[in-house]
N, C-alpha and C positions, 0 to 999 in steps of 0.2 A: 522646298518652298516654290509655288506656283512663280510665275511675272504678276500675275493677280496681285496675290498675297505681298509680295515682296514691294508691289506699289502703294499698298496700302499699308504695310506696314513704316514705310517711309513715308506716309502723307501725300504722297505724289500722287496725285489727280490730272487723268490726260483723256481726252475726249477720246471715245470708241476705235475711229481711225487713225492715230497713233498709239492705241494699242494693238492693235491689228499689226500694225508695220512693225512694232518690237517682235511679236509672236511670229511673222515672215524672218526677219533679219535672224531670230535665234536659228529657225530650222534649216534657213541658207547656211548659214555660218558652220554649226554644225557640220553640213555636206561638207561643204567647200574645206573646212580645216582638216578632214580624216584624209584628203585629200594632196590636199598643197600644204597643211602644216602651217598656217600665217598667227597664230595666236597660242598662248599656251591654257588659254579657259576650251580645254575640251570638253566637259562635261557641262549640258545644259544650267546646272544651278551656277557655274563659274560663269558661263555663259551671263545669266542673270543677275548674279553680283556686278559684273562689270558695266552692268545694263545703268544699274542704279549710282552705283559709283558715279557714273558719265553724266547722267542726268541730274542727280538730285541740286547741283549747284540752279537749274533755273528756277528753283523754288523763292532764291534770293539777288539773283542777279534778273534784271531788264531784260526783254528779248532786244539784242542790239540790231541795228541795220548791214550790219554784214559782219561777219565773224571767220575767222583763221585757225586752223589747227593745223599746227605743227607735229608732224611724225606719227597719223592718224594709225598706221598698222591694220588693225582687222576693224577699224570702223569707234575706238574707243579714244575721246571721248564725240570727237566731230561729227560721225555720222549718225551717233546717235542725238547728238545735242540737235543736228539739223532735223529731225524728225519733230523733236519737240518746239525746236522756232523755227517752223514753217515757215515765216516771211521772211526769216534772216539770209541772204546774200552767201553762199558758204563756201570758202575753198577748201579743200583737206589737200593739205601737202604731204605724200610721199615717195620717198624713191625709189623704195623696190617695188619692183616692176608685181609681182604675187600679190601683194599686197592694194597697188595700186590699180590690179585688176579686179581685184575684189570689191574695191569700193566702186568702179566704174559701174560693173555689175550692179550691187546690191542700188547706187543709184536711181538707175534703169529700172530694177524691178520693183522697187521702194515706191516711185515716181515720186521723185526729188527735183524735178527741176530749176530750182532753186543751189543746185550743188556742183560744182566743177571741181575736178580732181587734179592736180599740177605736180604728177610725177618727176620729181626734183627733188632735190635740197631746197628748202626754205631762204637761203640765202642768197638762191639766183632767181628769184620770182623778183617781176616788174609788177606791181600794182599800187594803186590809189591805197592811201592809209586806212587799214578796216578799222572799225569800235572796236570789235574786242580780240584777241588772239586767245586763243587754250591751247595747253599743250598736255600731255599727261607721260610720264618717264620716259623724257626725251634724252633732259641736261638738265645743268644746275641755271637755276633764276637768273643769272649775270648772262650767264653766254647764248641764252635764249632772249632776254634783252636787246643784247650786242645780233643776233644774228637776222631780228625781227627788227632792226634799225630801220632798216630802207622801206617796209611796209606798216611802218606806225606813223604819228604824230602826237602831239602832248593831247588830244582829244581820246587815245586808246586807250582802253583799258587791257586787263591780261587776269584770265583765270587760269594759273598753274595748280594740276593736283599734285601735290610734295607728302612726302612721307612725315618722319619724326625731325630731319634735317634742317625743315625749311626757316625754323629760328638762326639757326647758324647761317643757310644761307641770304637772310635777309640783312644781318648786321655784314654783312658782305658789300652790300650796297648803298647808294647812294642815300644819304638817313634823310632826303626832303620827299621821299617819296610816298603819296599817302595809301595804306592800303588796310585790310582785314584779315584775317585767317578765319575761317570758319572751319570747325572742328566736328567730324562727323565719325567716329570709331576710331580706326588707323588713320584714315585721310582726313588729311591738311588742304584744305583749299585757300589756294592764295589767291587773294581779289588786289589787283593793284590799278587803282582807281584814277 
């Protein structure tokens, strides 16, 4: 299945020039991973699964005013989310160095300026409380909470993609918290509002 096809089979509707930037970032990515190995979506159509995975949450969540992903790896879900909210503010935190080179990269040639990359752990970054945080198989819901402490406020939101698990790990937590699961195949998208 094309990125075409695969967007419009998910209803996903994205102006000309972010589609253009999806069809750039596959063929980088591609290079880049035969390469340095930063992803295990080798083949273009994993390539494009992962594309749609990343995205399809802004069908139903807001573009927020700045948004955080936690443990971005080869650009899944942050740098693709920043492609589609252009205006959004975006850090992608992570700490290996391959990995964090890549998204430097793909920023650059993406032109993203809108996107800072803060090779780190998540839990020594200094900034102002973003709207939203995403993470996608970092950790479990509680210690991605605990670790996004110092960069949240009760105004955050949090979109975790979780597997089959994320029932269990939500009765884990604090039960005043309001949130959604939306259900899309395998992924569980958790909205914690």
């Amino acid at each position: 299945m094309t990125l075409k096809e695969a967007l419009e089979s998910s209803n996903i509707e994205l102006e000309n020039h972010k589609v253009e930037k999806l069809y750039l970032f596959i063929e980088q990515l591609q290079w880049y991973n035969s390469v340095h190995n930063i992803t295990g979506a080798k083949t273009k159509e994993a390539i494009i699964d992962n594309i749609i995975d990343s995205i399809l949450p802004t069908e139903f969540i807001p573009q927020p005013k700045s948004l955080l992903d936690v443990g971005t790896g080869a650009g899944f879900p942050g740098l693709l989310l920043s492609i589609v909210w252009d205006e959004s503010a975006t850090t992608l935190a992570e700490p290996i160095n391959k990995r964090a080179s890549f998204l430097r990269l793909m920023s650059q040639e993406l032109e993203l300026p809108h996107v800072t990359i803060y090779k780190n752990r998540v839990e020594n970054l200094e900034a102002k409380p973003f709207k939203l945080i995403s993470s996608r198989a970092v950790t479990n819901t509680k210690l991605l909470l605990d670790l996004t402490a110092k960069v949240s406020n009760n105004e955050t939101e949090y979109l975790f993609y979780k597997g089959s698990k994320v029932y269990e790990e939500i009765e884990t937590l604090n039960s005043q918290l309001k949130y959604d699961i939306v259900r899309k195949g395998k992924r569980n998208y958790l909205w914690i509002k």
